[in-house]
SEVO-674659 format. One line per field, with one value per residue (C-alpha): residue number from 1; residue in three letters; x, y, z. Coordinates in steps of 0.25 Angstrom, whole numbers, plus 2048, in hexadecimal, padded with zeros to 3 digits. Example, Ala and Ser with C-alpha at 12.3 -4.5 7.8 and 13.67 -1.06 7.14 Angstrom:
% residues 2
num <- [1;2]
residuo <- [ALA;SER]
u <- [831;837]
v <- [7EE;7FC]
w <- [81F;81D]
END
This chain:
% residues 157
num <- [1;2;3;4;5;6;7;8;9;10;11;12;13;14;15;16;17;18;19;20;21;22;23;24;25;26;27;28;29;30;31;32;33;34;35;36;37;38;39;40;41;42;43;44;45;46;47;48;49;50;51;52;53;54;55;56;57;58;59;60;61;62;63;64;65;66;67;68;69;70;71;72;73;74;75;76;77;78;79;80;81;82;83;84;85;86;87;88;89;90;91;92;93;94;95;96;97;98;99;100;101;102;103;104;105;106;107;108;109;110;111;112;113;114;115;116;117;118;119;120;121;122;123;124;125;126;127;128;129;130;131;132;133;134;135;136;137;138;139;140;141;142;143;144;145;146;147;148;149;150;151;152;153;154;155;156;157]
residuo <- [UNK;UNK;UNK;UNK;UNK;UNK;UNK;UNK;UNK;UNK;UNK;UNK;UNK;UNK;UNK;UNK;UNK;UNK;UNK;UNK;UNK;UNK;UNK;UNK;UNK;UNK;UNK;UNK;UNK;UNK;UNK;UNK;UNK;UNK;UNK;UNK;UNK;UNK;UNK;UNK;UNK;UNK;UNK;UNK;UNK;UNK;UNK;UNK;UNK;UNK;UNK;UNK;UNK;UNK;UNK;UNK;UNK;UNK;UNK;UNK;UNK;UNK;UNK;UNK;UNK;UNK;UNK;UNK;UNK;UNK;UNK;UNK;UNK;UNK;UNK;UNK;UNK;UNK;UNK;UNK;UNK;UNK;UNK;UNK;UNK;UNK;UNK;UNK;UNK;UNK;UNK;UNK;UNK;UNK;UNK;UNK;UNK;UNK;UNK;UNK;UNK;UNK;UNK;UNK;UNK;UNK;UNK;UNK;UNK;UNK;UNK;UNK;UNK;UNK;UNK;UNK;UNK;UNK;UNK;UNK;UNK;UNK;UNK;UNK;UNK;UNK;UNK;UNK;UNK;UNK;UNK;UNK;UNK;UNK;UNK;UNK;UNK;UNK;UNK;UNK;UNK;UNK;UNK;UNK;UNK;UNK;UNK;UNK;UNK;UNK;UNK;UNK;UNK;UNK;UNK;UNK;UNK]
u <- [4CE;4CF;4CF;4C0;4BC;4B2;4B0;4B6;4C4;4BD;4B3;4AC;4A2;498;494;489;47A;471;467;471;471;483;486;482;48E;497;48C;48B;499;498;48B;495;4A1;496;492;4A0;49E;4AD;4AF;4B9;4B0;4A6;49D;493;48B;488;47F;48D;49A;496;49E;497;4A0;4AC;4AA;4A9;4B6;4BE;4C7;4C6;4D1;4CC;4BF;4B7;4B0;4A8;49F;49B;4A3;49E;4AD;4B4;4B1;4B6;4B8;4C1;4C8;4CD;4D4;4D0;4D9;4D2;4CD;4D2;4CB;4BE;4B2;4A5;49C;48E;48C;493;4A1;4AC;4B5;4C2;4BA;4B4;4C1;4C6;4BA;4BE;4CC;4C8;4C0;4D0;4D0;4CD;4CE;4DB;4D6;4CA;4C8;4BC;4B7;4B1;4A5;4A3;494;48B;480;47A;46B;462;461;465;46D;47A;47D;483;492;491;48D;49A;4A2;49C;49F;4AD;4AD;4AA;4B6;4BE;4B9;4BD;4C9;4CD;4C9;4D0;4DB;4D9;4D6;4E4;4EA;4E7;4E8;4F8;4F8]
v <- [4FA;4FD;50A;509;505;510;509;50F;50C;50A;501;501;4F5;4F5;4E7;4E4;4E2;4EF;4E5;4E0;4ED;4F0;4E7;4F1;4FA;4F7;4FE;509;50B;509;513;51E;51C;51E;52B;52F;52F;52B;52B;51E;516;50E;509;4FC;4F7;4E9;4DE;4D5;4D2;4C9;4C5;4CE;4D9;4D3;4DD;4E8;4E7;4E2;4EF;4F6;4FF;4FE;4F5;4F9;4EF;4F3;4EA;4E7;4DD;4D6;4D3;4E1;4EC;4F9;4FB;4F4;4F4;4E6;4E4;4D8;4CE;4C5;4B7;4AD;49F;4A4;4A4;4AA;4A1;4AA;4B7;4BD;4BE;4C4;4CF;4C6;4BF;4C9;4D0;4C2;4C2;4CF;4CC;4BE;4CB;4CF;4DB;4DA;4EA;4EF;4EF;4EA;4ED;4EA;4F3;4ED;4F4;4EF;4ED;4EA;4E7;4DD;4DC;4DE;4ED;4F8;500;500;500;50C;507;501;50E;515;50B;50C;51A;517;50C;517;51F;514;510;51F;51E;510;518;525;51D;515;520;526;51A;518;525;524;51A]
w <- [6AE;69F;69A;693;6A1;6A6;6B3;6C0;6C3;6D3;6D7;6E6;6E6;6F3;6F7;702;704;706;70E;718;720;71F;716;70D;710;704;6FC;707;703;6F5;6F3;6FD;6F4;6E6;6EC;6EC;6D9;6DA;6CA;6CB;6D3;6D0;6DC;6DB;6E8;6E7;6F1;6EF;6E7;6DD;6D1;6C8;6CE;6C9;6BC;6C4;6CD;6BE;6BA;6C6;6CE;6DB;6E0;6EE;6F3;6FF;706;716;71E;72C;72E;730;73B;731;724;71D;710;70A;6FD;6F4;6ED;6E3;6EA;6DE;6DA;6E4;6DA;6DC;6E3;6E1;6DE;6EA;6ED;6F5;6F0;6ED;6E5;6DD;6DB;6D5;6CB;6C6;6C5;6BB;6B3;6B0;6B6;6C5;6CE;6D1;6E0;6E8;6F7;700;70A;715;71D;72B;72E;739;734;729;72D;722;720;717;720;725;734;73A;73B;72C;727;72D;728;71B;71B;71F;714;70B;70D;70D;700;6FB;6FF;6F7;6EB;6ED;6EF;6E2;6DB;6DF;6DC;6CE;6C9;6D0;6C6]
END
């Protein structure tokens, strides 16, 4: 990040659709981790990752990106490498990608790491099942943790 960048050095981005029951909890998350008013972080909850939110990972420290996942059975934390040469194909996109696309902006994050929230249930719906919402509490500390240890990080630096 610049110097006359007044954006937050920290970024937790919650993916998932508030319709489809715990596909939601990447937001759960990310709404937890906004309660917390951490001054170096700046939180967005979004339906998906779409390339659009290229601009908001450029220039970051450290990007969080929490969303649901069918394929793990705890909470899990994944770091991302750029996915070269794949190119958007609509609006929506995976998280190697987007970190690709912010990286072609010249000034791709530091470090991007997914959490994964196990879920349970994706019937329509607007709450989450009784074992996504403790994981999404886990997932929430978790999430805490990678930025204190960010935070600790760079101002060693």
């Amino acid at each position: 990040m610049t110097d006359g960048d007044t954006r937050a050095p920290m970024l937790v981005l919650g993916v998932g659709s508030e319709l489809r029951s715990d596909d939601a909890a990447g937001r759960h998350v990310a709404d937890a981790v906004g309660r917390a008013e951490l001054a170096d972080v700046e939180v967005v909850s979004v339906h998906q990752l779409t390339p659009e939110l290229a601009l908001d990972l450029a220039g970051r420290d450290r990007v969080v990106i929490v969303d649901a996942a069918v394929d793990v059975t705890e909470v899990t934390v994944t770091d991302i490498e750029p996915v070269a040469g794949e190119q958007p194909f609509s609006h929506h996109l995976g998280p190697g990608t987007l970190l690709a696309l912010a990286g072609q902006l010249d000034t791709a994050p530091s470090s991007v790491v997914v959490v994964s929230v196990p879920v349970h249930d994706l019937a329509l719906g607007t709450e989450l099942s009784t074992a996504t919402a403790a994981a999404v509490e886990t997932a929430t500390a978790r999430v805490l943790e990678l930025l204190a240890a960010a935070r600790d990080a760079r101002a060693q630096n």
